[in-house]
C-alpha positions in Angstrom: 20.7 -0.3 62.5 16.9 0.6 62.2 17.6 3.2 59.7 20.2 0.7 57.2 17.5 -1.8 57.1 14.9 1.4 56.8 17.3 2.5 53.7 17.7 -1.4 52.5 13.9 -1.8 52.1 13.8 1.5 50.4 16.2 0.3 47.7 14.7 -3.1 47.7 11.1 -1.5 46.7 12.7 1.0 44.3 14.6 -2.2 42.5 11.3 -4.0 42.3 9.7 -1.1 40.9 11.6 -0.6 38.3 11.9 -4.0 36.9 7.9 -4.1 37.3 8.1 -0.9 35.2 10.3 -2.5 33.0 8.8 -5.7 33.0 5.3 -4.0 31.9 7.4 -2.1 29.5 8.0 -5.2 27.2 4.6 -5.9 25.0 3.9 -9.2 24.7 3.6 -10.4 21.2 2.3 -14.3 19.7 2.5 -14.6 15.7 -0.8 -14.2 15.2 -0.5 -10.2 17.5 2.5 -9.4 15.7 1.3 -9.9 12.3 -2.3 -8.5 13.0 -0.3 -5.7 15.1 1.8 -5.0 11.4 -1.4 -4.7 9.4 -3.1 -2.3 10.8 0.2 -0.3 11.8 1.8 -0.5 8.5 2.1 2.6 6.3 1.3 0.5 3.2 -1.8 -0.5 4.1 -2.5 3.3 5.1 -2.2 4.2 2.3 -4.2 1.8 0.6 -7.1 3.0 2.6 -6.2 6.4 1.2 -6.3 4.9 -2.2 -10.0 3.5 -1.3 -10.8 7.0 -0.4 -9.7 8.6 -3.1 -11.6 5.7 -5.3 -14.8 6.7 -3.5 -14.6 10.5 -4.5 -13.7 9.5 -8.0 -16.2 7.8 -8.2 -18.6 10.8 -6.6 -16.6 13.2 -8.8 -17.2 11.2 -12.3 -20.7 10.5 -11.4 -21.3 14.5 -10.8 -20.8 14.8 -14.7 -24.5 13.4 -15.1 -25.6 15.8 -12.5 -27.7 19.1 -13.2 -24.6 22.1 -13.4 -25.7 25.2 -12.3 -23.6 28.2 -12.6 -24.0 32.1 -12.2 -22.3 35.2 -13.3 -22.7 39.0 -12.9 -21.4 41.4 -14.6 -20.9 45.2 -14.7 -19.9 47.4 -17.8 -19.5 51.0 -18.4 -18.3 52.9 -21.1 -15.8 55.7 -20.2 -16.5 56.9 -24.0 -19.5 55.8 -25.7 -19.2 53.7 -29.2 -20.1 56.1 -32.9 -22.2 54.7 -35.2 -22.1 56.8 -39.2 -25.6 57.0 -40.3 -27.3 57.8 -43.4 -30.1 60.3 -42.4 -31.6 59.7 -45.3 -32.3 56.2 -43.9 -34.8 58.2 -41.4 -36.7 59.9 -44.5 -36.7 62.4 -46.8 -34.2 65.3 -45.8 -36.7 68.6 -46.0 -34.9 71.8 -47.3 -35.6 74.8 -45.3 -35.8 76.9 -48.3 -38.3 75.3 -50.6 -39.7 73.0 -47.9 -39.4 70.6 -50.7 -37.2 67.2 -50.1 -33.6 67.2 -51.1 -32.7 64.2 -53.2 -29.9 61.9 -51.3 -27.1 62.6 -54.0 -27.9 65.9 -53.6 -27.1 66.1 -50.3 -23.3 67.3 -49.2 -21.6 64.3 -47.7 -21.0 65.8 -44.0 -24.4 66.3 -44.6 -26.1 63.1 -45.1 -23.6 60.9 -42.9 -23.7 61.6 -39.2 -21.8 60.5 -36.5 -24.7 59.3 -33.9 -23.4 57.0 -30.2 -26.2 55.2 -28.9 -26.5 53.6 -25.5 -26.2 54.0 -21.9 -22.6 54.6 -20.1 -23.2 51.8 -17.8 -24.6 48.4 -18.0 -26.1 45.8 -14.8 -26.1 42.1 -16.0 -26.4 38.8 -14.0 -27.4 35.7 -15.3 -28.0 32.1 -13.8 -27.3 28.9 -16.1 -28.9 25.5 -15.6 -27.6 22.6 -17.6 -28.1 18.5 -17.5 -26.6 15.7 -19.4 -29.3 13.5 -19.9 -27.5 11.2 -22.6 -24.3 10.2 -22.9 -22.9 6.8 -23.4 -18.9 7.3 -22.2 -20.3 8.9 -19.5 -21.8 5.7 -18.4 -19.0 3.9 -19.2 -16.7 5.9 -17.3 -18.7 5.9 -14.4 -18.6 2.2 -14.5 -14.7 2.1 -14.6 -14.5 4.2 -11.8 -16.7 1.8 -9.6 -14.2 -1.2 -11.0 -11.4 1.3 -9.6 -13.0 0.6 -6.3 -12.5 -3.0 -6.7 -8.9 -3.0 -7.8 -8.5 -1.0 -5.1 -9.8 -3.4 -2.2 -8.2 -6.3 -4.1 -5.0 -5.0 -3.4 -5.8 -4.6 0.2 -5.3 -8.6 0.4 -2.0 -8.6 -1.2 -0.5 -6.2 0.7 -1.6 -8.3 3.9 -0.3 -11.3 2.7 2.9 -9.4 2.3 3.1 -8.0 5.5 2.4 -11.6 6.6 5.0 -13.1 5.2 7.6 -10.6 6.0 6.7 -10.5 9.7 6.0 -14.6 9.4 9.5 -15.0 8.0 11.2 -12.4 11.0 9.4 -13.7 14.0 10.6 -17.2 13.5 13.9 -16.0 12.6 14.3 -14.0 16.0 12.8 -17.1 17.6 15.1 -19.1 16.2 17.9 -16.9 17.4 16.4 -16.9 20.8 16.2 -21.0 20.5 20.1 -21.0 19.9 21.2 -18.9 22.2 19.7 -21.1 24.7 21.0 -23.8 23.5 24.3 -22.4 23.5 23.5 -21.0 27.3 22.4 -24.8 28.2 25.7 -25.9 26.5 27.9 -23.5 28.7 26.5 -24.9 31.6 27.2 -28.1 30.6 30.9 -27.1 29.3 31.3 -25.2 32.9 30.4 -28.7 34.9 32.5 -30.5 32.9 35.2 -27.9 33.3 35.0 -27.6 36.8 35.6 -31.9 37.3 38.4 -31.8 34.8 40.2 -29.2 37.0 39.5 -31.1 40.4 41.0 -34.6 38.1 44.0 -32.5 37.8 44.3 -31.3 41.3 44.2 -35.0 41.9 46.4 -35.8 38.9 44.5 -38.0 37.0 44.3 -35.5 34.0 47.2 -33.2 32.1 47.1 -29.2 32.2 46.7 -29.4 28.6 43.3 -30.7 29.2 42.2 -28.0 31.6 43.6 -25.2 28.6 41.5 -27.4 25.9 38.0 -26.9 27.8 38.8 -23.6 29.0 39.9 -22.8 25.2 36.9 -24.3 24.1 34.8 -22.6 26.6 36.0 -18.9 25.6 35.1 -19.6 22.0 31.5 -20.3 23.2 31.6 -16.9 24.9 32.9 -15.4 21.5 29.8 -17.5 20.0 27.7 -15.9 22.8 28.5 -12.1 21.9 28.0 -12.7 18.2 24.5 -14.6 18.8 23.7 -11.1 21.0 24.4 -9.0 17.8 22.8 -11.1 15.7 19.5 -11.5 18.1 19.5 -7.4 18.3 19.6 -6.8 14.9 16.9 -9.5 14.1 14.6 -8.1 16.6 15.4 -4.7 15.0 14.3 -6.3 11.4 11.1 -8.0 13.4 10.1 -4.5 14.6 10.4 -3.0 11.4 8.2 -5.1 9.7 5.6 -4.6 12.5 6.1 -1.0 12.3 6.6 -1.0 16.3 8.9 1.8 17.6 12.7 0.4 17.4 13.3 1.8 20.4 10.8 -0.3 22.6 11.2 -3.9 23.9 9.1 -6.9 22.7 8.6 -10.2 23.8 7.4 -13.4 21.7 5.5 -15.0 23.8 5.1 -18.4 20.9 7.5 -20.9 20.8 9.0 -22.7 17.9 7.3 -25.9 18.7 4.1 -24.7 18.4 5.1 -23.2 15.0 6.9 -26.6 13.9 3.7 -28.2 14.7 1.6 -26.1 12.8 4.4 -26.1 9.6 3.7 -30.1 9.6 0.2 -30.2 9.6 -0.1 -29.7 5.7 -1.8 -31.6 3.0 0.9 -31.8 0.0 -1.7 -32.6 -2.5 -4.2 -30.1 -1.9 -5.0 -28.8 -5.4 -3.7 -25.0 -6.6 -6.3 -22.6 -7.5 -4.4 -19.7 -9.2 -7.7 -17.7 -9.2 -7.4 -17.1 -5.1 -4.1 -16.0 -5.7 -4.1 -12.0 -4.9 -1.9 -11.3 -7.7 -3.9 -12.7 -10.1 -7.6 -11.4 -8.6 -5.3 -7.5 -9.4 -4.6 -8.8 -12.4 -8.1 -9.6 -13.4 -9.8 -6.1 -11.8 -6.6 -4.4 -14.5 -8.4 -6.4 -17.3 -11.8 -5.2 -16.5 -10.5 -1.6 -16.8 -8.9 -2.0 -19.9 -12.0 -3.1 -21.3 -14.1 -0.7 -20.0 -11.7 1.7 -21.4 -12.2 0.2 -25.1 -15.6 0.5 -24.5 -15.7 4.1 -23.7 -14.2 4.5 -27.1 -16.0 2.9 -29.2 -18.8 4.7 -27.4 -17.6 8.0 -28.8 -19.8 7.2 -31.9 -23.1 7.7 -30.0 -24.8 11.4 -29.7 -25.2 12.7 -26.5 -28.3 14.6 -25.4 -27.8 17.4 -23.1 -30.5 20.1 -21.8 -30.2 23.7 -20.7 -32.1 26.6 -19.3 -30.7 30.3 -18.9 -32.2 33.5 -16.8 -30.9 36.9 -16.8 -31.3 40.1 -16.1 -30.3 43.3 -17.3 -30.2 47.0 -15.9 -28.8 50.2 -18.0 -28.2 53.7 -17.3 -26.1 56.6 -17.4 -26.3 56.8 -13.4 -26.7 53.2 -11.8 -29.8 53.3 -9.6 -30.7 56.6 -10.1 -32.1 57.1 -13.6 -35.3 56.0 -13.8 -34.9 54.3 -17.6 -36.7 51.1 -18.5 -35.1 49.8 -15.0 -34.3 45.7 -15.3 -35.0 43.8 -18.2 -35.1 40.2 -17.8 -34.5 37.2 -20.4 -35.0 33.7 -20.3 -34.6 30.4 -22.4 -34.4 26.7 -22.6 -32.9 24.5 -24.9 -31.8 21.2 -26.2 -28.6 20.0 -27.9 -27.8 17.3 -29.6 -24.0 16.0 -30.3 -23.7 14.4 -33.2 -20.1 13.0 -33.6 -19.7 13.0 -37.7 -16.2 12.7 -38.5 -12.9 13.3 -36.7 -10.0 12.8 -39.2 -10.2 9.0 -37.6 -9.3 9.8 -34.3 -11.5 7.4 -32.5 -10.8 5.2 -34.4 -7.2 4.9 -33.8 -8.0 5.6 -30.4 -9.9 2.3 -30.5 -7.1 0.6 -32.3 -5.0 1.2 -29.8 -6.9 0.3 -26.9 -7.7 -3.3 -28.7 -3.9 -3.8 -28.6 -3.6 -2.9 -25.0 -6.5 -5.6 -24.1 -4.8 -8.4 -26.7 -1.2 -7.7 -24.2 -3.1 -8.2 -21.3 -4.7 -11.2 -22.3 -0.7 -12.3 -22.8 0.6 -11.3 -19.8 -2.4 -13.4 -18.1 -1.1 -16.3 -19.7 2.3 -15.7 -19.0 0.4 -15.1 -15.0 -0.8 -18.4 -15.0 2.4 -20.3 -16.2 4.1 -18.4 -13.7 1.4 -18.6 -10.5 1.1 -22.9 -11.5 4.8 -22.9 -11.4 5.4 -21.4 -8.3 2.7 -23.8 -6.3 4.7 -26.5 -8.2 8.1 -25.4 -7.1 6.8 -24.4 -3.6 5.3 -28.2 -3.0 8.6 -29.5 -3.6 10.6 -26.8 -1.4 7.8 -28.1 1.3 9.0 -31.8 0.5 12.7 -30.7 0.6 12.1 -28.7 3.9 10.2 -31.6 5.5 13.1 -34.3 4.8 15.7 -32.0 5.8 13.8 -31.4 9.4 13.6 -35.0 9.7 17.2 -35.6 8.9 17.9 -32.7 11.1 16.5 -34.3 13.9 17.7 -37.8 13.7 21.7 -35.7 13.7 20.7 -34.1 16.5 19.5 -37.1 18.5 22.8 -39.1 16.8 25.5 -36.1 18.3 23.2 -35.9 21.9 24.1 -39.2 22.0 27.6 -39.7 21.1 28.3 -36.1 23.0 26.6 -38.0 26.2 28.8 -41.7 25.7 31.8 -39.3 25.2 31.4 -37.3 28.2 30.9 -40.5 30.2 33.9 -42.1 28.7 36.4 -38.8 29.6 34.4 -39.2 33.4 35.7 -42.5 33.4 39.3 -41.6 32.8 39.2 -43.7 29.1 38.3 -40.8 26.6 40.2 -37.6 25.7 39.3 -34.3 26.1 39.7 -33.3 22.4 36.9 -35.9 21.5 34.4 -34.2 24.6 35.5 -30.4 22.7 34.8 -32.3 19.6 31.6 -34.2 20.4 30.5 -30.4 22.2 30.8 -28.8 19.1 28.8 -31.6 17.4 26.0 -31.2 19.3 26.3 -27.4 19.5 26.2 -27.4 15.1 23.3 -30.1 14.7 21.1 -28.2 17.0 22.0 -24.9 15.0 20.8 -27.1 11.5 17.8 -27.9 13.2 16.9 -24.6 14.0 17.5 -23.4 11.0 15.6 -26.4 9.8 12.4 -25.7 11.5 12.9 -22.4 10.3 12.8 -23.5 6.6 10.2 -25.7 6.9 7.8 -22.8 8.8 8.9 -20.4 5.5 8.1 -23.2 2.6 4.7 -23.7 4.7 3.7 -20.7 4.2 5.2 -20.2 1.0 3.0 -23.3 0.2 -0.4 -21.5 1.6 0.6 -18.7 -0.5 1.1 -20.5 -3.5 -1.9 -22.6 -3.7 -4.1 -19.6 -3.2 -4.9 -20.8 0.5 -6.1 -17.9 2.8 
């Protein structure tokens, strides 16, 4: 006996470790954890900070265009057959005739004579050189460098859109698997209730007050609710799937919400419908306006293409010749060295910058039209979401008041079949009643949570 209750407690404390284990398994998640948990897990938002990286070095590599460049080269030559010059040897002096001793006159002279094939040089031939140059004027430059520090802007600008996305997308699937969770309760709590009532109508017909047929018609009734049960348990898995996803939590891991959807119904109602819309707050539109900024920087680094640029230089070399490197004496190295100036002076180009400017003036008119087209759209959406707000918050309110209307008649009907003066088809009926209006105020309070923050969105509230 010692050693079956020795093995019982052994199981016992092995169950209760693994449902601790479990238990500890399941990360807890409010709203607030899950959509702060989806931000900074998201691969969007990733690669947005990649994006703000790669702004920063763009900026660092346009701005290296105004730094000093220096660059070096050596280089090594040698001449496997020497280069022939044909020379006049007159061009030396007078060409003295061994005869006379007198000078020969140049026409005089035979013509393998007087031009001679002469190679001058060294076979091989020891350069290196270093090269120092600065741009010290240069208007596009500038320019440019300013566009690439807008970049950065754009850049961070879209880091807020991308979080209200995420936001909403994890807003919209949290509620929604709440909900789910909601209804199959409610459906649980209405199973319990369908059991009870089952269980009397059987002992009435033991006793003979009821028919069979009623018995069937419950437990008919009761097997749908199980067929309602399985499909709610599909549903609930994939929306917890979809809740994951937006999180960018491991699908294979449990979760639990730990918020409830009267705290999130409270919060949807507590909304000013008249606060005012201020478009400019509006993500979409602050992108819109770092775009235009770029565009116009662009024109301007055109049209700066008719200034000179100024640009300095300085170069150093050396250079070492001989028919044996490093062991001829010869002149050994011979060094060089300048500095300079230059001037670019843009004259004409066949019009090419100025087309170029033409063009980019078009692109900046079409943006100015699409911002218009922006605003009309941005002022229409706050319009349209205040009255899906409106629409959401009377059809919660009309939700509720069915609800309370079939808890009622559902709880007058059961008492009436207690009683022995109501059917079971209106009970089934009433059930189902209650069961439905519960499921449109569900979905209700799931509406009205989306419009709410479809409403924040809108109106350019953060």
């Amino acid at each position: 006996m010692l050693k079956i209750n020795t093995l019982q407690g052994n199981l016992t404390l092995l169950f209760a470790l693994f449902l601790s284990v479990n238990v500890m398994a399941q990360e807890p998640f409010t709203l607030a954890q899950a959509i702060d948990y989806g931000i900074k897990n998201s691969t969007a938002m990733r690669n947005i900070e990649l994006d703000q990286a790669d702004a920063e070095f763009q900026i660092k590599e346009t701005a290296a265009i105004g730094y000093p460049q220096l660059g070096g080269q050596i280089g090594l030559q040698r001449f496997l057959q020497l280069p022939a010059n044909i020379v006049d040897v007159t061009a030396f002096g007078p060409v003295i005739d061994p005869v006379t001793m007198m000078p020969i006159p140049p026409e005089e002279i035979p013509d393998d004579e007087r031009y001679q094939k002469l190679t001058f040089g060294l076979k091989n031939s020891l350069s290196g050189q270093l090269d120092l140059s600065m741009l010290l004027f240069d208007r596009s430059y500038l320019i440019g460098l300013q566009a690439a520090r807008q970049l950065r802007v754009l850049v961070n600008s879209r880091v807020a859109a991308t979080e209200v996305e995420i936001t909403n997308n994890i807003r919209q699937a949290y509620v929604a698997t709440l909900i789910i969770d909601e209804t199959k309760q409610t459906l649980l709590n209405n199973i319990t209730s369908l059991d009870k009532t089952l269980a009397e109508t059987r002992a009435l017909y033991d006793a003979g007050f009821v028919e069979n047929l009623d018995v069937e018609r419950l437990e008919l009734s009761r097997s749908n609710l199980d067929v309602e049960l399985d499909k709610l348990e599909d549903q609930r898995g994939l929306l917890y799937n979809v809740l994951k996803y937006q999180m960018s939590y491991p699908v294979e891991k449990d979760i639990i919400l730990t918020d409830n959807v009267n705290t999130l119904l409270l919060d949807a109602l507590e909304v000013d419908i008249s606060q005012p819309i201020d478009i400019t707050q509006r993500p979409e539109f602050q992108i819109f306006q770092e775009r235009y900024k770029i565009n116009e920087f662009n024109l301007k680094r055109l049209e700066a293409g008719y200034y000179p640029s100024v640009a300095g230089f300085a170069s150093y070399g050396v250079n070492y010749n001989a028919d044996r490197l490093f062991q001829d004496n010869g002149v050994g190295w011979i060094p060089s060295f300048l500095v300079g100036l230059q001037v670019n002076v843009p004259i004409f180009d066949g019009f090419r910058t100025k087309n170029s400017i033409e063009r980019a003036k078009i692109s900046v008119d079409k943006i100015k039209n699409e911002e218009v087209e922006l605003k009309r759209a941005l002022e229409l959406q706050a319009h349209n979401s205040k009255i899906e707000y409106k629409t959401a918050l009377q059809s919660i309110s009309t939700a509720k008041k069915n609800l309370e209307l079939a808890q009622k008649i559902y709880d007058t009907t059961l008492i009436k079949y207690r009683e022995g003066i109501g059917s079971s088809i209106e009970t089934i009926q009433a059930e189902r009643d209650v069961y439905e209006a519960q499921a449109n105020y569900n979905n209700a309070i799931y509406n009205l949570v989306v419009a709410k923050s479809g409403l924040d969105n809108a109106v350019g509230k953060r």
